[in-house]
C-alpha positions in Angstrom: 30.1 11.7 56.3 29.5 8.7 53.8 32.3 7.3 51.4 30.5 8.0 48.9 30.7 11.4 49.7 34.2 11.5 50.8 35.1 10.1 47.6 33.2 12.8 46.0 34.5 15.7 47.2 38.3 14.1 47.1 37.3 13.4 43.3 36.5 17.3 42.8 39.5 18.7 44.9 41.5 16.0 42.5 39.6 18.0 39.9 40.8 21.5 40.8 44.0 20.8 41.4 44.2 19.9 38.0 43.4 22.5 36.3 45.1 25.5 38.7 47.9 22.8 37.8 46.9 23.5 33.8 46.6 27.2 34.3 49.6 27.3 36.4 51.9 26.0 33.1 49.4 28.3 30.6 50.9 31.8 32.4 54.5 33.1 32.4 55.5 35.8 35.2 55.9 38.1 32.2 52.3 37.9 31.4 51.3 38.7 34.9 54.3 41.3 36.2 56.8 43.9 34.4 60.2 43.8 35.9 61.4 47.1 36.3 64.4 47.8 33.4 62.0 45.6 31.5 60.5 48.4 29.1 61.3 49.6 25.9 63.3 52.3 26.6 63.7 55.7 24.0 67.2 57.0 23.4 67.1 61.0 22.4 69.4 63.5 20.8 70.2 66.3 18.6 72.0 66.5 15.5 73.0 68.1 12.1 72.2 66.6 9.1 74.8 67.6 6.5 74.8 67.0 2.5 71.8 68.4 1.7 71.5 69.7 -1.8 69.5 73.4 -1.3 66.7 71.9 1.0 68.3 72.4 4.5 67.5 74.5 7.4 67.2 78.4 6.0 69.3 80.5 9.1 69.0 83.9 6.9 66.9 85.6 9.5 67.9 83.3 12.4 70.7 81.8 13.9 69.5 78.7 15.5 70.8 76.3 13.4 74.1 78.1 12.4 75.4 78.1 16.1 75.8 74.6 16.2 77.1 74.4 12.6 79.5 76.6 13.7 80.0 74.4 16.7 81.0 71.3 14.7 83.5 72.7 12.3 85.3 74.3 15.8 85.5 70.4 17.0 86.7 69.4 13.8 89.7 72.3 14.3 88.0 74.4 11.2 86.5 77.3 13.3 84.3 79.6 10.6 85.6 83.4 11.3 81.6 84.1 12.0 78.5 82.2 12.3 77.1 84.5 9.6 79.3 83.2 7.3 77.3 79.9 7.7 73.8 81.2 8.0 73.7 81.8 4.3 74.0 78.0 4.0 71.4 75.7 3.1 72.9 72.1 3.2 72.2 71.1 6.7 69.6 71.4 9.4 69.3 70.6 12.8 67.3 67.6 13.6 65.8 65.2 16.4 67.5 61.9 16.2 65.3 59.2 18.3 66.5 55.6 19.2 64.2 53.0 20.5 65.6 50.3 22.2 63.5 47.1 22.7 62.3 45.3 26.4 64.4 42.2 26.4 67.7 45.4 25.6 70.8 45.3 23.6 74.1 44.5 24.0 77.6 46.8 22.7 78.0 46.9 19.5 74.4 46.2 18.4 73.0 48.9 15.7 69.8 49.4 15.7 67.6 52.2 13.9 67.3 55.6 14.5 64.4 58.3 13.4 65.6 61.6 12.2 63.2 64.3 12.4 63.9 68.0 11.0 63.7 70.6 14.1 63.6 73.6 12.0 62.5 74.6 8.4 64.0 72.1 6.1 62.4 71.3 3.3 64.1 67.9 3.1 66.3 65.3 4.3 67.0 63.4 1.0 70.4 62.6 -0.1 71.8 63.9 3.7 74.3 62.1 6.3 73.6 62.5 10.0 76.7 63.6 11.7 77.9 61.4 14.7 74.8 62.3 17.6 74.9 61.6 21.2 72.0 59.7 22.7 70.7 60.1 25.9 67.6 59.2 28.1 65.2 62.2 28.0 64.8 64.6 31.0 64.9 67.3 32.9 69.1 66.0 33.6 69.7 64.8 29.9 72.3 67.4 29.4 74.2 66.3 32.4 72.9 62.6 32.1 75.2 59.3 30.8 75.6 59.0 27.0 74.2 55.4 25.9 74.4 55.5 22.6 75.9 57.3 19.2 74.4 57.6 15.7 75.4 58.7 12.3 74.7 57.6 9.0 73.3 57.9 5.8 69.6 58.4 5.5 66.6 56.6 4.3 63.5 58.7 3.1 60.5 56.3 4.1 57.0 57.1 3.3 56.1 60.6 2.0 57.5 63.3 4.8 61.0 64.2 3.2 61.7 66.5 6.7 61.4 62.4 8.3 64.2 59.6 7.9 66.0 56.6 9.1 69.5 55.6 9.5 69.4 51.9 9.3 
């Protein structure tokens, strides 16, 4: 083998190593891998939306929203005498309260938003006040699963669905 050629070959290895070298500093591990605990993770629950002025769930010929009604005034020590007497309500409803929390996570004490959605038939969520919600990972296990987070609030109407806020 000639110099010439030696110093060829040593001047495209040089070459190479450069730019592996380039493309080494161009990419992070996070644009090649996800770390597991890395992804946004989605927070669910169910609550009762109170306040509402006529447009809440209508439990006349069903009881599935009353029961829990009923539920919350027994934890607040003001058990109804039937949960008939509340089915003839229509200032709350029973909705999904959703939580996304970002990749890079949050920290205690953080607030973040929440999505309300009606489960029900309410007409609308305007003017209501999610009660405090439990928030847990979905699952088959969520009912026996670690609570993460809480929500409650006053709602935000966005965009045209009235049966869809946020709490901010």
């Amino acid at each position: 083998m000639s110099i010439r050629h030696s110093a060829g070959i040593a001047f495209i290895i040089f070459i190479l190593m450069g730019l592996s070298a380039e493309f080494a500093r161009a990419t992070s591990i996070q644009d090649l891998v996800r770390l597991k605990g890395h992804e946004r993770n989605v927070l669910v629950g169910m609550g009762i939306v109170i306040g509402l002025d006529g447009t809440g769930d209508e439990s006349k010929d069903s009881l599935i929203t009353a029961r829990p009604y009923a539920q919350l005034f027994a934890n607040l020590g003001n058990e109804p005498l039937s949960v008939e007497e509340l089915a003839a309500s229509d200032s709350y409803a029973l909705v999904q309260v959703t939580m996304q929390v970002q990749a890079t996570g949050s920290r205690e004490g953080d607030r973040l938003d929440v999505s309300v959605n009606t489960l029900y038939n309410a007409q609308s969520l305007e003017g209501g006040r999610l009660i405090v919600s439990l928030l847990r990972l979905p699952g088959p296990d969520s009912t026996d699963s670690i609570v993460y987070a809480f929500a409650e609030g006053a709602l935000i109407i966005e965009g045209s669905n009235p049966r869809s806020a946020t709490v901010r």
